[in-house]
C-alpha positions in Angstrom: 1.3 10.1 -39.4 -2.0 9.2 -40.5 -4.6 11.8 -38.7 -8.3 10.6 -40.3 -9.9 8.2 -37.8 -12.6 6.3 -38.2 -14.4 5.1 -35.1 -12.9 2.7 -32.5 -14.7 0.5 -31.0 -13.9 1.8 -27.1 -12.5 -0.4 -24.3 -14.5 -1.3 -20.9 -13.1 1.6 -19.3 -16.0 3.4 -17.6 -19.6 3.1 -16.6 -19.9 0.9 -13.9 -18.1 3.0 -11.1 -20.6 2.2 -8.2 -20.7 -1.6 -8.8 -16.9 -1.5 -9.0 -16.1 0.0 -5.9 -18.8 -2.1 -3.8 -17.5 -5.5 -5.5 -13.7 -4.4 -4.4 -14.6 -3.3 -0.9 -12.4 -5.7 1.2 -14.6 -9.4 2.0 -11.7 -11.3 3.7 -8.6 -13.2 2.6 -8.1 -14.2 -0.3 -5.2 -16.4 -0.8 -5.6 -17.9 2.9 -8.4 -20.2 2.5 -6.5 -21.5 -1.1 -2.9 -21.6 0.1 -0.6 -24.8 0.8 1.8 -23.0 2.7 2.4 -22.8 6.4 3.9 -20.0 7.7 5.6 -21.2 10.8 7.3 -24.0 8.7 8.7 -21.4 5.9 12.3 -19.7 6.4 12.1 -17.1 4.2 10.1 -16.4 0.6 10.3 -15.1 -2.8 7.5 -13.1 -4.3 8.4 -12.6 -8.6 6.1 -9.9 -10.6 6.5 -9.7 -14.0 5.6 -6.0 -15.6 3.5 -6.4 -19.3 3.0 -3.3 -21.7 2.5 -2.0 -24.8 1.3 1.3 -25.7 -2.2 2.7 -27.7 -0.7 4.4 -30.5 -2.7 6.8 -33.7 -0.9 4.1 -35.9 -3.2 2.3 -38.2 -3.7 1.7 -41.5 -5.9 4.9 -41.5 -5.1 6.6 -38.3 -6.4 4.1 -35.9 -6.0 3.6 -32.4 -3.7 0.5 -32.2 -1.6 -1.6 -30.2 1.9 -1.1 -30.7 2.5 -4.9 -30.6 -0.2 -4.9 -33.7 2.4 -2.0 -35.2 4.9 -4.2 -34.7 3.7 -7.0 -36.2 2.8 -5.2 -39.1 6.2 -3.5 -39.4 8.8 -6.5 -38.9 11.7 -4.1 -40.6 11.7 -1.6 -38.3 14.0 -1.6 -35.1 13.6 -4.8 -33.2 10.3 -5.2 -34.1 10.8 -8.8 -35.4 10.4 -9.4 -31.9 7.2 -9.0 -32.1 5.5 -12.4 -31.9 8.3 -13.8 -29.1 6.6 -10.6 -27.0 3.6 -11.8 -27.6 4.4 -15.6 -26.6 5.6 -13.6 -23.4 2.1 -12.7 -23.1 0.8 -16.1 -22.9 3.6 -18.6 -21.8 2.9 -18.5 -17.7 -0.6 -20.1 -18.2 1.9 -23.4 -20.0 4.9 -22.6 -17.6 2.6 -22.9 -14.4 0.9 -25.7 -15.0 3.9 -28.1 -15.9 5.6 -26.6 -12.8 2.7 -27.9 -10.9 2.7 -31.2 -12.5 6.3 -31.8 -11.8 5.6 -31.7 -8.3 6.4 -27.8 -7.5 4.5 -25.1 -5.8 5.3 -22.2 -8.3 4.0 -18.7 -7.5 3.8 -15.5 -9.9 2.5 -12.2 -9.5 1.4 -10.5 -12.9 1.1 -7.0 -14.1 -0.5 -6.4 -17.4 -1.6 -2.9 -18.0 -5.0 -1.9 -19.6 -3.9 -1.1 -22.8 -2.3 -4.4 -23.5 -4.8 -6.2 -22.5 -7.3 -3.9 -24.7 -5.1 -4.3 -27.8 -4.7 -8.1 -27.3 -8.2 -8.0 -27.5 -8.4 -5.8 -30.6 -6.2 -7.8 -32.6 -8.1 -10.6 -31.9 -5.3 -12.8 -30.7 -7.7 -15.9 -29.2 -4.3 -17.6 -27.8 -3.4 -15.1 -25.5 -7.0 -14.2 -24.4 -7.4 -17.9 -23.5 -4.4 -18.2 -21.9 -4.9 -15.2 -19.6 -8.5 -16.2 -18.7 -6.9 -19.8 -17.4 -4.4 -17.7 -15.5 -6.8 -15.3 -14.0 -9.8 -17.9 -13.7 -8.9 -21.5 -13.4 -9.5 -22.6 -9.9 -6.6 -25.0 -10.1 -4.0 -22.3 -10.5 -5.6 -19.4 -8.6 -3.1 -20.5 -5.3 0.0 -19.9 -7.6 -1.3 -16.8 -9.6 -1.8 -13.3 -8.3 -2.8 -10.4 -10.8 -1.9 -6.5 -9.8 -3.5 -3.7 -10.8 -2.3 -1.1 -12.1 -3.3 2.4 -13.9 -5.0 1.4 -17.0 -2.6 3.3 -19.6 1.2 3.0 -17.9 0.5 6.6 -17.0 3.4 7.6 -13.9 2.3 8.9 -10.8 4.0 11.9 -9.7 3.0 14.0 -12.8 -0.6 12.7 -13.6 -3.0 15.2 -12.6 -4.4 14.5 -9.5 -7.9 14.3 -10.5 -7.3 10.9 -12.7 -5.3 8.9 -10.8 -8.7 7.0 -9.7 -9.7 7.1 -13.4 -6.8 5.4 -14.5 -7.4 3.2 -11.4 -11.1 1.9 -12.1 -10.2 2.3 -15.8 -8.0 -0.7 -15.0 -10.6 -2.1 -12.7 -13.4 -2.1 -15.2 -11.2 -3.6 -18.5 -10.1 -6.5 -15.9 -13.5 -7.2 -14.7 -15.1 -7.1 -18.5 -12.1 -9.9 -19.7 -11.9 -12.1 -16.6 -14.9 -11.6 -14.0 -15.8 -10.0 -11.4 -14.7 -12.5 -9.3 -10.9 -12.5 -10.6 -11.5 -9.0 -9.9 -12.0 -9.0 -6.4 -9.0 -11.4 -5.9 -6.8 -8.2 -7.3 -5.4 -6.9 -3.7 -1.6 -5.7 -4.8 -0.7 -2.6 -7.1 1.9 -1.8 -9.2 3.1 1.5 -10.0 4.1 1.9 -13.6 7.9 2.6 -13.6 7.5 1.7 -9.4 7.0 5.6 -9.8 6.1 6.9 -6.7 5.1 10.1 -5.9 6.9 12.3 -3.0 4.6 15.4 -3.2 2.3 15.1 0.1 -0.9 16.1 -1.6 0.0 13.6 -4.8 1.0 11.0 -2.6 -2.4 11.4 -0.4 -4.7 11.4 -3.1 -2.9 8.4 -4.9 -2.8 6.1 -2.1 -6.3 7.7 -0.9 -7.7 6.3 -4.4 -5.6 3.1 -4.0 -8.1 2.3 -0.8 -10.8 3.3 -2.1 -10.6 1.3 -4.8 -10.1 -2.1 -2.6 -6.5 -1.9 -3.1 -4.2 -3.4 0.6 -0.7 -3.0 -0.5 1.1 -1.7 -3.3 5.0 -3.0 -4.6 7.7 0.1 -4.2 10.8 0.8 -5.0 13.7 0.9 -2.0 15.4 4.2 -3.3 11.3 6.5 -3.3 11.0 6.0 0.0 12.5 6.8 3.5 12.2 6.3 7.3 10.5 9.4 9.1 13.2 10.6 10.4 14.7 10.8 6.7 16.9 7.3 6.8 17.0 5.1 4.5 15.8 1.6 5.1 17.9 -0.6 6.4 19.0 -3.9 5.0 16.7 -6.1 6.8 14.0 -3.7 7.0 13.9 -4.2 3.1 12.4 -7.9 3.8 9.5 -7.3 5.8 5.9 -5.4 5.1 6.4 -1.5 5.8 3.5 1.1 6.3 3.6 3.7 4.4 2.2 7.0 5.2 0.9 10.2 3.0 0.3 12.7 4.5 -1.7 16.1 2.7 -0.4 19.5 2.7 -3.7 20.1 5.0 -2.7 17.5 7.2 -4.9 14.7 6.4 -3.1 11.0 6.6 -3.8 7.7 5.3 -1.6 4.9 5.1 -1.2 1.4 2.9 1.3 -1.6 3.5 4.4 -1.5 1.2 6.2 -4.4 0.3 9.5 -3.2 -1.0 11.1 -4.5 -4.3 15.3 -4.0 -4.0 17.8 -2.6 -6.4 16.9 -1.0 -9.8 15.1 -2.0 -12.8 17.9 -4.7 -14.3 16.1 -7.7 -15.6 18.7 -9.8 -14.9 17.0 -10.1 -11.1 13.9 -11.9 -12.4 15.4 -13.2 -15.6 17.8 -15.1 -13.6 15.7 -15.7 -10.8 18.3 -13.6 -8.2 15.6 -13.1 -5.6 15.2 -17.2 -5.1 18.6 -17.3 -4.3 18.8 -14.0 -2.3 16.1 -16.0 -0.1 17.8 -18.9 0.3 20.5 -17.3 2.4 18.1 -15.2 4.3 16.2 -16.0 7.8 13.2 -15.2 10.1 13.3 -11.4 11.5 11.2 -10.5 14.5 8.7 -8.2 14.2 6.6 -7.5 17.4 6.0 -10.2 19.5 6.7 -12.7 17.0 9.1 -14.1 14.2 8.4 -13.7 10.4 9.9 -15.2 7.1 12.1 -12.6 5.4 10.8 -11.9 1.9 12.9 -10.7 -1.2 10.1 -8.5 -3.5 11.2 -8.3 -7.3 9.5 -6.9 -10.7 10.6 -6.6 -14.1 9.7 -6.1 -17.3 7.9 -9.7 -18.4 9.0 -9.8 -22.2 11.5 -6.7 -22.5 14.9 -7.9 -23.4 16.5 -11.1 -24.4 16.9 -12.2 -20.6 13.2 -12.2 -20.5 12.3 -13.4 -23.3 15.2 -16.4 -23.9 16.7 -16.8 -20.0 13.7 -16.1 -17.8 11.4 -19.1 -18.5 14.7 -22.3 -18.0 15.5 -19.9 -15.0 12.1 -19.6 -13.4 11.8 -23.9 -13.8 15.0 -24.2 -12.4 14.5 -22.1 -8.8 11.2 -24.0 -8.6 12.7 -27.6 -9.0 16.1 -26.1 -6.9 13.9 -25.3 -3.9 11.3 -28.4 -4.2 14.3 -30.7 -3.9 15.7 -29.2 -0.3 14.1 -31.4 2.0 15.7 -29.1 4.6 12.4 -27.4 7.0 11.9 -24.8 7.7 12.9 -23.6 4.0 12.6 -21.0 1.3 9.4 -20.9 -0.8 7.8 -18.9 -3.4 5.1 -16.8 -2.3 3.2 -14.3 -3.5 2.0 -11.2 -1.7 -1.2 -11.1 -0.9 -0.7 -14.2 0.0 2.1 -13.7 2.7 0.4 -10.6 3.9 -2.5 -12.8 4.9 -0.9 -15.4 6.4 1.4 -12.6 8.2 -2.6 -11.3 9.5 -3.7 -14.9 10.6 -0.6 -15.2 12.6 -1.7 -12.5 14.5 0.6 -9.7 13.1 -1.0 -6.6 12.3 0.3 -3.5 10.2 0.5 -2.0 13.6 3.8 -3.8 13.5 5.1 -3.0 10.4 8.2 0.0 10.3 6.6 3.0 9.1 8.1 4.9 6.3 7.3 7.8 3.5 8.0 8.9 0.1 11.9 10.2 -0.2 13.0 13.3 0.4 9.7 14.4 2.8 11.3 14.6 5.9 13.3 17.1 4.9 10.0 18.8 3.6 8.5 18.2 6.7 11.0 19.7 9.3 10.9 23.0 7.2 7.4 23.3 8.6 6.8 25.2 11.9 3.5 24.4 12.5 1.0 22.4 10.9 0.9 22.0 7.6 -1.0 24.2 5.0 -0.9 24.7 1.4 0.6 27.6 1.3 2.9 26.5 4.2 4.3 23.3 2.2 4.3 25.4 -1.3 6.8 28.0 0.5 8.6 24.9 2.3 9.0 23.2 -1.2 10.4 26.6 -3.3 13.3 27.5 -0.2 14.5 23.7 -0.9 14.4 23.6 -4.3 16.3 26.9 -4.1 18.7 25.9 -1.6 19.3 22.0 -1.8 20.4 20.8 -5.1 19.7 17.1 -4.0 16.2 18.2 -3.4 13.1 17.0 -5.9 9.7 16.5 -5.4 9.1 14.6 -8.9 9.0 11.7 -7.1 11.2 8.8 -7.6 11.7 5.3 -10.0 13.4 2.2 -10.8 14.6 4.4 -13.6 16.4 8.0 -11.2 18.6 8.3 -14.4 15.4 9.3 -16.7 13.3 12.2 -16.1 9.2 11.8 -17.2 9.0 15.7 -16.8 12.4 17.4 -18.1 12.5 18.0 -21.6 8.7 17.5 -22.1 6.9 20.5 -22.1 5.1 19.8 -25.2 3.7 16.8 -24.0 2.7 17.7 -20.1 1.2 20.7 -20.7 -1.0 19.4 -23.5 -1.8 16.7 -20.8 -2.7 18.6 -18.2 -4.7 20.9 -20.4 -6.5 18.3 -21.6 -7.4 16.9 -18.0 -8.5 20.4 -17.1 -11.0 20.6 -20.0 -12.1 17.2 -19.6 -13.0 17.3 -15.8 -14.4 21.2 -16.6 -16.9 20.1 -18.7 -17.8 16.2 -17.4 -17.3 16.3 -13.2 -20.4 18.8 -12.7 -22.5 16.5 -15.2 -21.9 12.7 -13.8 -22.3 14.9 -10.3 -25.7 15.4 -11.5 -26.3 11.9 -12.9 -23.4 9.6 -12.6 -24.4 7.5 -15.5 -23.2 9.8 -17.8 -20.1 7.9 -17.3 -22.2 4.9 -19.6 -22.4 7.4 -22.5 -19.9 7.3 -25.8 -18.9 11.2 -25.1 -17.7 10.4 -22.2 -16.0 7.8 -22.7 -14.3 8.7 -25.9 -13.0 11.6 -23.9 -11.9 9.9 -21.4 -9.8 7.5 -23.9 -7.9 10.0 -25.0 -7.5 11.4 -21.7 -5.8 8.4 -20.1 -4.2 7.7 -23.5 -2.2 10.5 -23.5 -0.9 9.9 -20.1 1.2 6.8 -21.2 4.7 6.6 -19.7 5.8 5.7 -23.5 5.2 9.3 -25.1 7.9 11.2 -23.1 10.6 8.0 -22.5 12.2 7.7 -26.3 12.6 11.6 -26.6 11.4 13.6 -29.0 10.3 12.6 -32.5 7.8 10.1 -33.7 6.1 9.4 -29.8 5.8 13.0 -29.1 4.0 13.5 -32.6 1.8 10.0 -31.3 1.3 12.5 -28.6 0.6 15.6 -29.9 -2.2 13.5 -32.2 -3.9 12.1 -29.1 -4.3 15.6 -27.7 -5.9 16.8 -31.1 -8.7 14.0 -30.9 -9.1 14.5 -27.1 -9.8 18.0 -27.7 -12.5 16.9 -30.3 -13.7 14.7 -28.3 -14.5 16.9 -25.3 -15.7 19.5 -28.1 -18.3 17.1 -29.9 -19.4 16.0 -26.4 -20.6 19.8 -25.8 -21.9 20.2 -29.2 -24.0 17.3 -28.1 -25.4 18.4 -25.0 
């Protein structure tokens, strides 16, 4: 690997943190005052995300911070990189599929995910086509009905073991790159989140602090998987339970709660559900559920990888035209439609149902935390509560939990996480008590150099192909983060 870097030009990924969180503070619906759907008429719905990636890698021609689609590209011999440029149609194809869809008479919806880094090294590689195509997706008032963007943390970094203290960064980091490409306008339209992975976290003071930053940073509901989460009294969630909006609810080791609506995406992390367009025909063979005083369309929640795979990137698109002609020819009413989720949520809210009525649930695997407890919670209470269960229940983790249970992000990894979390330590040593002082310290190059390399080395990708040449990508990050933070107090 080559380890001389010359400058990189940084991402939007700081310096506006005030005017970000005022511009996302909630102003009303969204969707409502846009959408063509009626919710008594409507059976039941189908709400499709699809997941975009790719990872910031030390990689260039001299050491550069690039995209790993640019290292593909420039690498076509290597693994299945020659698939390469059909990801990057991926990237683009929606803002042609959508409109055609719309044309032919069909009310298409689709919710999309594209994390920070992909949308910086689109931008770096100076790929004009995709840019263009995801400005008309994010921006064209003609599609914003049948469009809805998610955020998401800015560098695929998982939840449950990124440091507490940058969860928001990774957060606004996201906030700020979408904002610079697309508006602030397309920004405040962002309402959903997805968590890289669906990774949620199960520890109560990780949990708290993640959802607490979700609401503070404008979010009002966030995709999860079925298996990370439970009742309270430690069930799991039953079949029909897995249609509606849930609550769920984070609770600190001090006892502090907040809470944000769920919706909740089924099954695991096979492709085949979105590539083949299962959840439109889960939907059409489900019904209304009550839910308070009232009846509600049952909705089937789904997310997967948007180029990953030959499903995606060969089946998904006839597939996807298909469901949409398939359920614009049933005359039958009330019927199934797509919808996405901000969208239902607010028609759910103008219909009078409130999140009062939603089932409430919690990460996996916290009731039983919770019932070791004799009295209210404390730190020291839940630390003691967590080692006698980890001693004496096998089944027992507070890693949190995935699409992906069969892959570990911390076992094995020691080499990366604690360089991680060093780096985080340093980092918010030497900048928290300065932007404290004067918060637009967060505008300044040291900063935000640091602060690259600090959400950098948090992507997912450096600890999911095992050890080798992402670990060294890795290792390399944590050498120029530690320079970084070095020449910003040489500086001051």
């Amino acid at each position: 690997m080559q380890t001389r870097q010359p400058p990189t030009p940084l991402p939007p990924i700081a310096g506006s943190e005030a005017e970000i969180l005022a511009l996302v503070q909630d102003s009303g619906p969204v969707f409502l005052p846009h959408t063509n759907l009626q919710l008594e008429q409507i059976r039941s719905g189908f709400a499709c995300a699809l997941h975009m990636h790719q990872p910031t890698i030390p990689a260039g021609a001299h050491g550069e911070l690039i995209s790993h689609l640019q290292y593909m590209l420039e690498h076509p011999g290597e693994g299945d990189n020659h698939n390469a440029e059909p990801f990057a149609q991926c990237y683009r194809r929606l803002a042609d599929i959508i409109p055609q869809l719309i044309q032919e008479g069909c009310n298409p919806r689709i919710m999309l995910d594209y994390s920070g880094n992909l949308l910086w090294g689109v931008e770096q590689m100076g790929r004009h086509d995709i840019l263009e195509a995801l400005q008309k997706l994010a921006c064209d008032p003609t599609l914003q009905p049948h469009v809805e963007w998610l955020g998401t943390f800015w560098s695929h970094a998982v939840a449950p073991s990124t440091p507490i203290p940058d969860l928001k960064l990774q957060i606004l980091a996201w906030q700020h790159q979408f904002a610079a490409l697309f508006g602030e306008e397309a920004l405040q339209r962002v309402k959903g989140f997805s968590p890289p992975e669906m990774h949620l976290p199960n520890h109560p003071d990780t949990l708290y602090e993640f959802v607490k930053a979700l609401r503070e940073c404008g979010y009002r509901w966030l995709l999860v998987q079925e298996h990370s989460v439970e009742n309270l009294d430690g069930s799991g969630l039953s079949q029909e339970q897995k249609f509606i909006p849930n609550q769920l609810v984070a609770r600190s080791s001090s006892g502090e709660e907040v809470s944000i609506t769920a919706l909740i995406k089924t099954q695991g992390s096979d492709t085949k559900l979105v590539g083949q367009m299962q959840p439109c025909y889960e939907a059409l063979g489900l019904g209304r559920q009550v839910l308070g005083d009232t009846t509600i369309p049952s909705l089937v929640s789904q997310i997967a990888d948007g180029e990953n795979g030959g499903v995606m990137m060969n089946e998904f698109p006839p597939a996807f035209i298909q469901a949409h002609h398939t359920i614009a020819s049933d005359g039958s009413e009330p019927g199934t439609v797509a919808i996405n989720g901000t969208e239902y949520l607010e028609l759910l809210e103008a219909a009078g149902v409130s999140t009062q009525d939603f089932p409430q649930i919690q990460a996996v695997h916290q009731h039983k935390l919770w019932q070791q407890l004799s009295g209210s919670p404390t730190p020291a209470a839940i630390q003691a509560a967590i080692a006698h269960l980890q001693a004496t229940d096998p089944s027992f983790s507070m890693a949190g939990a995935s699409w992906t249970n069969n892959l570990s992000w911390v076992e094995g990894y020691a080499n990366v996480l604690e360089p991680m979390n060093s780096l985080s330590a340093q980092f918010h040593q030497v900048f928290d008590p300065l932007v404290a002082h004067d918060p637009a310290v967060t505008q300044t190059p040291p900063y935000q150099q640091a602060l690259l390399h600090l959400l950098l080395l948090e992507t997912s990708c450096f600890r999911y192909w095992g050890q080798g040449t992402w670990t060294e990508y890795a290792r390399e990050i944590h050498r120029r983060g530690e320079a970084a933070i070095a020449g910003a107090l040489a500086h001051r």
